[in-house]
Every structure is written in C-alpha cells, then in structure tokens.
N, C-alpha and C positions, 0 to 999 in steps of 0.2 A: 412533275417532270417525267416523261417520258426514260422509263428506265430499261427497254431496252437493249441500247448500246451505252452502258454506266457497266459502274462496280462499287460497288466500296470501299475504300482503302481503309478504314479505321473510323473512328464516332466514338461519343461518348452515353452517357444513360439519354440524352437528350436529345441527341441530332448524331447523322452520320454523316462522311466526307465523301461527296463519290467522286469518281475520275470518267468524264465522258469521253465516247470516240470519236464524236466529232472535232477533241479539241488533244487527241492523244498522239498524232503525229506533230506537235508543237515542242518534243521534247520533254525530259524529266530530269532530276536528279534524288538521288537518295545516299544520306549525308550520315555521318556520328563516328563518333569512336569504338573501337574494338569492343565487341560484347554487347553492343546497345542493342542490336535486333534488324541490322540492316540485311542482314542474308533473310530473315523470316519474309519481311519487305518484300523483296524484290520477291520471293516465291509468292505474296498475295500477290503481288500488278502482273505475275506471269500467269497466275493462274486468273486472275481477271479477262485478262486481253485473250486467253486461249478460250473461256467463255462467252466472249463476244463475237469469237468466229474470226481472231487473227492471228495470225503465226508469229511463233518468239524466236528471237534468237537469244540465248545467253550461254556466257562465258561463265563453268561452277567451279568458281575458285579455290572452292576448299572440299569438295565431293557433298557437298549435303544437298546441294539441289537437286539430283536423282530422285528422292524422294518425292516427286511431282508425279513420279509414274505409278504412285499407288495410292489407294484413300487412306485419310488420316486415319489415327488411331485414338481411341479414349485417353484422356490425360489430365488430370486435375486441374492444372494451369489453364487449358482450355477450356473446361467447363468454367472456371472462374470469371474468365473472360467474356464467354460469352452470356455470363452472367451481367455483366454490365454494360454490356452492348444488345441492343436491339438490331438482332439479323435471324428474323424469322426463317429466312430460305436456307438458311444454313445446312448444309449437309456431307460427310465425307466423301470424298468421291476423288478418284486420280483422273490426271489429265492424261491425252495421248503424247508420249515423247521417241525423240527418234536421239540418238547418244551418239558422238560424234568425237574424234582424238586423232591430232595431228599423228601420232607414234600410231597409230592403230592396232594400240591394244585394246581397250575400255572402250569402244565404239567405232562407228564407220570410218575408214581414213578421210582425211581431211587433203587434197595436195589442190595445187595451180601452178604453175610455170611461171620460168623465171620472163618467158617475155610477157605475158599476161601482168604479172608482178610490175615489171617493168623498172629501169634503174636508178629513180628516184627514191621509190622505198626500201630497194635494193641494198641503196648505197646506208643508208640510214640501219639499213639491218646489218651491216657488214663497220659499222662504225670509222665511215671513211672522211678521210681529208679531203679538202678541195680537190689538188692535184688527185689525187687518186680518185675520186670521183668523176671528175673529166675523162680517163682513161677507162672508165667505167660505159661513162656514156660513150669513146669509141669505139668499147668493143659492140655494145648492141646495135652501133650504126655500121661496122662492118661485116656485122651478120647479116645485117637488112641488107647490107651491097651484095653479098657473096649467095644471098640468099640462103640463109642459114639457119636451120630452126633453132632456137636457144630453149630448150625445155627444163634440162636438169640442171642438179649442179656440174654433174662432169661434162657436160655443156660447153660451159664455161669456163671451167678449165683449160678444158679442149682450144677454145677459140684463145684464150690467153697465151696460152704455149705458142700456139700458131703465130699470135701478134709479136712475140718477146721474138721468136725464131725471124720474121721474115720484117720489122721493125723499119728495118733503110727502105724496102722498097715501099712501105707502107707509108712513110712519113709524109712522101712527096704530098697525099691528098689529105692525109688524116693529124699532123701536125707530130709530132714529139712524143712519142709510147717509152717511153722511161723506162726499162728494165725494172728499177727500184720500185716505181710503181704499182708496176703488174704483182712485184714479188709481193708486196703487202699485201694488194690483194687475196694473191693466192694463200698467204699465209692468213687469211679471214675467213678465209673459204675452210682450211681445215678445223677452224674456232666451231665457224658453224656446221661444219658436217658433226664435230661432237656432241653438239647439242641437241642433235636431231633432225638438225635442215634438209638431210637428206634425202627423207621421208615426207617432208614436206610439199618439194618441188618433183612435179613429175605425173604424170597420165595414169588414167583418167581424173581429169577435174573435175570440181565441184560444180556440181549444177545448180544454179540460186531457184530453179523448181523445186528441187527437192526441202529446202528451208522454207519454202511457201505453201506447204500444202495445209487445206482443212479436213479436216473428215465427213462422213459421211454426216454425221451425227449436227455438225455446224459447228465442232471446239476445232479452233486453228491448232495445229500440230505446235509442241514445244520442241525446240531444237536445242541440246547441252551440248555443248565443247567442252571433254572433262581437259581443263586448264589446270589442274591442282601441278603435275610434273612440270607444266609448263612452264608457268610465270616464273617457278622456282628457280628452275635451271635454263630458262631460254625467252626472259622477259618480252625480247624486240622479236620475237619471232610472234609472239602472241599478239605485240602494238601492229606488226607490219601486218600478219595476217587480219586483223580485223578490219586494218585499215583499207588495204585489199579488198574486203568483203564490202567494204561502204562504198568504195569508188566502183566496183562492179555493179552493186545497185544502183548508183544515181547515175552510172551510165547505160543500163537494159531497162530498168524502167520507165515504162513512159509517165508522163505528168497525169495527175488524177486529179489535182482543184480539191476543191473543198467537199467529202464524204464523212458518212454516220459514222463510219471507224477509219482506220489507218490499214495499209494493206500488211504491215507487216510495221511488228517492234522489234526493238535490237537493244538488249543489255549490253555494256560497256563496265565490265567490273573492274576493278583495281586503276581509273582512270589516270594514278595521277603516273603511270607507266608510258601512258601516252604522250602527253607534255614533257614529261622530264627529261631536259637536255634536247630536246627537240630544236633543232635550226627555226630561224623566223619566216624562211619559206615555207618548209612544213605546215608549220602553228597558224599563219595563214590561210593555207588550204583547207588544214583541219575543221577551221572556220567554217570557209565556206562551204566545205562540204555541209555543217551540220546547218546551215542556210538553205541552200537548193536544196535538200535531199527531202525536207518537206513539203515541196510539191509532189512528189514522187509516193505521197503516201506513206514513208516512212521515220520512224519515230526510234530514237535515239535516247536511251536514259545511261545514266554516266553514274556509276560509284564508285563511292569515295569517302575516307576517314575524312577528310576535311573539305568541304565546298573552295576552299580558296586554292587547291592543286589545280580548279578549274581558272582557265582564264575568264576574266573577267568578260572580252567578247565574245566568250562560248556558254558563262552565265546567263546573259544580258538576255539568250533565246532560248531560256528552260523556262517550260509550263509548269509543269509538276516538280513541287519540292517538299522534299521529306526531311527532315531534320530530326535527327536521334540525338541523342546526348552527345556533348563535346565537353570534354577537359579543360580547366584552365588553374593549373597549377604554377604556372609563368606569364610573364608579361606579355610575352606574343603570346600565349593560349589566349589572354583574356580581350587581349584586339583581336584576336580572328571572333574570336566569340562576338564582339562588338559589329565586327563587318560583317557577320552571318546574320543576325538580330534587322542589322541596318535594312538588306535584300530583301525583306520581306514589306507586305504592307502590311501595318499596324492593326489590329483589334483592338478595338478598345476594353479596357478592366484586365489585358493580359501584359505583362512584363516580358515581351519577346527573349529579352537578353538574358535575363534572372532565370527564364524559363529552361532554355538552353543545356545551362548546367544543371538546372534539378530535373531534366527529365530520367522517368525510369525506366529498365529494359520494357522494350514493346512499343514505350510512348515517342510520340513525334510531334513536333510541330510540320503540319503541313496547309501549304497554298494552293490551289488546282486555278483554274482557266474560267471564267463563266463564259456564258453562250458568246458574248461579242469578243472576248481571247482578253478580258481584263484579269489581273490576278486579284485573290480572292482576298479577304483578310486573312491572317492566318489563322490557325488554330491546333490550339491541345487536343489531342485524341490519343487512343488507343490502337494499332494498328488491327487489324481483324486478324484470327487464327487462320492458317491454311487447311484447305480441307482437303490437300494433299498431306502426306505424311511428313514431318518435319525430320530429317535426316537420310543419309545417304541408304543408296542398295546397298544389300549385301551382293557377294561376287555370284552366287546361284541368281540372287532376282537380277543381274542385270545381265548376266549371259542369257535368261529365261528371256530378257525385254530385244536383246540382240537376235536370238533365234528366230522373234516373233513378227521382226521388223519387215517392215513391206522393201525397204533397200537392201536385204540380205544380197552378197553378192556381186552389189552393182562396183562396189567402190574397191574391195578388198585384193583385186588382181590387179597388179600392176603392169600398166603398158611401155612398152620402149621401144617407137618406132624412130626411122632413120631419121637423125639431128646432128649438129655440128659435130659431136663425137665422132660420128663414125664415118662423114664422110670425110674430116680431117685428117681422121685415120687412114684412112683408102687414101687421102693424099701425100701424106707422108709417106704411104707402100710404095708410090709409086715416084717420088721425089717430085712431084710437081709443086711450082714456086706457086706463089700468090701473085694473083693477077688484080691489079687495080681496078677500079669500076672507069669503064668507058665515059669519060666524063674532064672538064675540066681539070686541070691539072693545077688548082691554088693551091697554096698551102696551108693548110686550115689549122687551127691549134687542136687542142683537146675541148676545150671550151666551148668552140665553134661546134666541134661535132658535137658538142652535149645538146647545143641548143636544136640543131638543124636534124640530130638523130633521137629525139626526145617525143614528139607526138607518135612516130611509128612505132619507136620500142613500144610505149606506152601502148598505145592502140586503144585509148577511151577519153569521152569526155572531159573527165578528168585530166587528164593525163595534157590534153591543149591547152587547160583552162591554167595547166601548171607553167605549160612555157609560155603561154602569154602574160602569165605572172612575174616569171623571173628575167624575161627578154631585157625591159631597162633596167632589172637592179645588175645585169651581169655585162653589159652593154652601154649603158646610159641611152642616148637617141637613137644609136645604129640599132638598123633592123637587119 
C-alpha cells in the first residue's frame, strides 16, 4: 500500500489499522464512555490528517487538545505502548496550531453576522416557537426591504423596536407582528447576550482561508475552538456556530470528486448537543448537509459517548469508526451495546459485543473504508500514542503560540460599520415613519415572509436547499 497519504490509527504486535485520504472525506466517528481515550483519538486522526497536508478544524472540549502544539514528552505508558505496536517512524514532534475562542480570550476571536447566520439557526439558537419564529423571519425580510444591514445583535434589537413601534403600517404587507411575539424575542435576545452572543455576532468575520491553510513544511494547520466555557455555559451557540461553519463550506467550496486526501477535516465533538431537541427540519438538513459536503472535500468526524446520539441516517455515511469502551450496567446500556456490535461488519474469531464492554483505556474496536469505500471487518487494536503532547498549554505556552501566530491582529479589533442600529436611530432623530416597500400590497402572514424572506436572509446554498425543503411541509402544494 502506498503510504503516503495513510496514518495509523492504532494496530496491534501484528498488523496496524491505517486510515487513508482518499477515503477520509467519507466521514468518521469516534464513540465510548467517559475515560476510555476518546480525546487521545481524536488528537492521533488530527495529528494524522495535519501530516498528510490537511487542515483540521476541532472543537477542545475539555482544553487538552492545545497540547498538539508541542512534541510529546517521555512517559512510561507510551513507551509500553509502543512497545506493542510496530511504528517504527515514530517520533515526538508538535503540529502547527492556530487557537481560536468565541469570547476572545484563549485565542483568535471567532464572530459572523447575524444575516450570514441567517434565521433558521437563528431561531433555533434563540429557542423559538413557531409563531415567534415567523416574526423572526419578518424581521430579516424587512431589512432586505428597507435595506438594512442586520450584523449584530443590537441590530436586531434595533429592527424589532422599529417593527413593534410602526406594527399597523407594517402589517398591511408583512402580516401580523404581535407585540407578544417580538417581546419574547427580545427577551432571548438578552438570554443570549449573557451568554456571550454578543461577542460572537459582529465584524470582522471569519475567513474559511484562514482554517485552510498548510505550511510551508506540507502539515496542514490545526485549527482549536477552545469550547471548554463554551458548551458549559452557551451549548447552541457552539451547535449553531459549527453549524454555520459547515453550511459556509458546502456553500464557497467548490466540488473536488474523488482526491488522495480530503481538503479539509472538521471535528464535531460533544455531538449529541447537535441533535438534541433539534426540529425534523433541522435534523434533515443536518443530514444532508453531511451528504453533499463530501463532494466538497470535506470530512466530518462526530463525538460522542454513545454512537446511537447519532441518527441512525447520519450513521448509515460514517467511514471511520472508533469504538472505545461502553457501559452496560442497565438494560438499555446493554441494547445500545447490542446495536453498536450490530453497525459493524463482523470479524471472524472476534465477539464484537463481549468486545465492547471489555475493552481497556486506549483500546478500540475500529472499521475504516478499503480502496473501493467497503467497510472493513472490524478489529481490536490499540490506538497509537500522540506524538504531540498529551495535555493542555499552560497560560505562558499558549499566550507564547498566540504572540507567534501569523493571524495576530487580523481578528481581535472589532468593526462597527453603519447597520440597522444606527440608521434607525437616525430615524427615530428625526420621526420618520416606516415606509412599505413599493410593491404589492397583499397581505402576507408571518409564515409567508419566512418562506419568501428565507433564501436572502440566508444568502447560501444551504440556506435554498432549506426553503426548498420546508416549502410543502409548511404549505402542502401552494408554492
């Protein structure tokens, strides 16, 4: 086998498991219970793909992934290890990482706009009702009318105040803006200014260059989101921003067909944050998105304490599967364990299910892809030791990795050019009412504008593929 564009993921004294690039944009997952060694995981396939010359994105849930940015260290466990594994190339050595934090403390800021964002994942971050939802999508189609930038959150404030104030004249085209409505709204809006949202939405944005670059050298750049404050205290800001992230790439990238690597990987950690509670339109797209975004070169790995947080149709398209030890101290433990056993294909002489719960920290049952995209048997292995350091920076080495970064600068000033704010402001100075858009004078509900103001807000592929999605469930035939 041409090894090349591989890695290793783990082996035993006898054979190793490797993970190829031409089959690494097919998706992965990496599965087990607390303590099993799924964090170590995910740092070998990041520190794999960053040696094969492809950029990572991942989310470091708990701060230990930082330790990617420096060579491992001596450690008895690791020599044990690789006492039983044959990996002659083995050698310490850090990846290149760039550190990345919604709050923009602990790394680059992180922001996008709210019409970038757009009011699908909006609504879904803001934990809204239907009805309040629809009045949602009015508002971003009457900033499209009025022409109105929606960037922050006081944005949209802004524009709600203005809707709740001028309501009668506005109805005639835009349907029924409910007071009660808007108020909830605005009362989600200060949920998530506590959380952080604040900081999140707002100029300059992220440029998906900057998560794709390789070095000179040929390791693709590792990109962290430290997520530890995050998921804690602001879960759907972390599901909507990733979410965000994936629908900006499968809408700027263009289609690549079948290449030796993947242009880019994307961890997905604590997945089952994503699904949970998620609408069926969502979970649909969710779908599709992890469908189409591998033409695009991009490859998707998803963890998770348990493989069955994933759906079942988000399953059915994972290449790479890792499987760490699972519990089964109850009767559902022992059926999920049964239905994790079942996903795999069989080896023969190995007990998948029995296997499951006797595995030890490190070990995994894992499946990878052969050359024609068939899954493999599975098999018992050892995972390989990172030969980055296994634990987080201290606060000197990671302000040292921030000082040192090629983005110093670019992200950390914030922009605030004229948006709904302030020319609403300027219209309130001077009393001027709200003028309806030159146009037909139907009467549209909320609904109507969600559908008919739903591709612009959006403004991406995505974003059509959504209302073309939802047009009959909220419609039936009318178009």
């Amino acid at each position: 086998m041409n090894t090349q564009h591989t890695f290793v993921v783990g082996g035993s004294a006898d054979a190793v498991v490797r993970q190829t690039g031409p089959m690494s944009n097919r998706h992965g997952m990496i599965a087990g219970a607390t303590g099993t060694g799924k964090t170590v995981t995910l740092q070998v396939l990041a520190e794999g793909f960053s040696r094969m010359g492809v950029p990572v994105f991942a989310a470091d849930i708990k701060g230990d992934l930082s330790g990617l940015a420096l060579a491992g260290r001596p450690h008895p466990k690791i020599t044990e290890r690789l006492a039983r594994l044959s990996l002659p190339n083995y050698q310490p050595r850090p990846c290149p990482v760039l550190l990345w934090d919604i709050y923009g403390e602990t790394g680059h800021p992180v922001r996008t706009t709210l019409s970038e964002m757009g009011p699908l994942l909006l609504a879904r971050l803001l934990e809204l009702s239907e009805t309040q939802e629809g009045v949602l999508y009015a508002a971003f189609r009457i900033a499209d009318d009025q022409g109105l930038l929606m960037l922050d959150l006081k944005d949209l404030r802004a524009m709600l105040n203005w809707m709740k104030d001028n309501a009668r004249t506005l109805q005639g085209t835009y349907g029924n803006l409910a007071a009660a409505s808007i108020g909830a709204i605005q009362r989600r809006l200060l949920v998530l200014e506590e959380q952080g949202g604040e900081r999140f939405f707002g100029e300059p944005t992220l440029r998906l260059d900057d998560l794709m670059q390789v070095e000179a050298s040929g390791n693709g750049v590792i990109s962290l989101l430290d997520a530890t404050r995050l998921v804690a205290q602001a879960p759907r800001v972390y599901t909507a921003f990733l979410l965000w992230l994936l629908a900006e790439l499968l809408e700027q990238l263009p289609e690549q067909g079948d290449a030796e690597r993947p242009r880019m990987v994307f961890f997905f950690d604590e997945a089952h944050l994503l699904f949970d509670r998620a609408p069926r339109v969502l979970l649909d797209k969710i779908e599709q998105v992890v469908r189409l975004i591998r033409s695009k070169g991009v490859g998707i790995y998803f963890i998770s304490q348990n493989p069955m947080d994933i759906p079942d149709t988000v399953l059915g398209q994972l290449g790479l599967k890792v499987q760490h030890a699972l519990r089964a101290f109850t009767p559902k433990d022992r059926k999920a364990v049964k239905m994790v056993a079942e996903n795999f294909r069989q080896s023969p002489g190995l007990d998948t299910e029995q296997a499951i719960t006797d595995l030890g920290i490190g070990e995994a049952l894992v499946s990878t892809l052969d050359g024609s995209g068939a899954p493999t048997p599975v098999q018992r292995v050892l995972i390989c030791p990172p030969e980055s350091r296994i634990g987080p920076l201290n606060e000197a080495e990671r302000r040292e990795l921030l000082q040192s970064s090629p983005l110093r600068g670019r992200y950390e000033q914030t922009l605030d050019r004229e948006s709904a704010f302030e020319i609403l402001k300027a219209r309130a100075d001077t009393a001027q009412p709200a003028q309806p858009p030159a146009r037909s004078s139907r009467r549209s509900s909320p609904g109507e504008a969600l559908i008919t103001s739903a591709a612009r807000a959006i403004g991406s592929q995505l974003g059509r593929q959504i209302i073309r999605g939802i047009l009959g469930s909220l419609f039936g035939s009318r178009r």
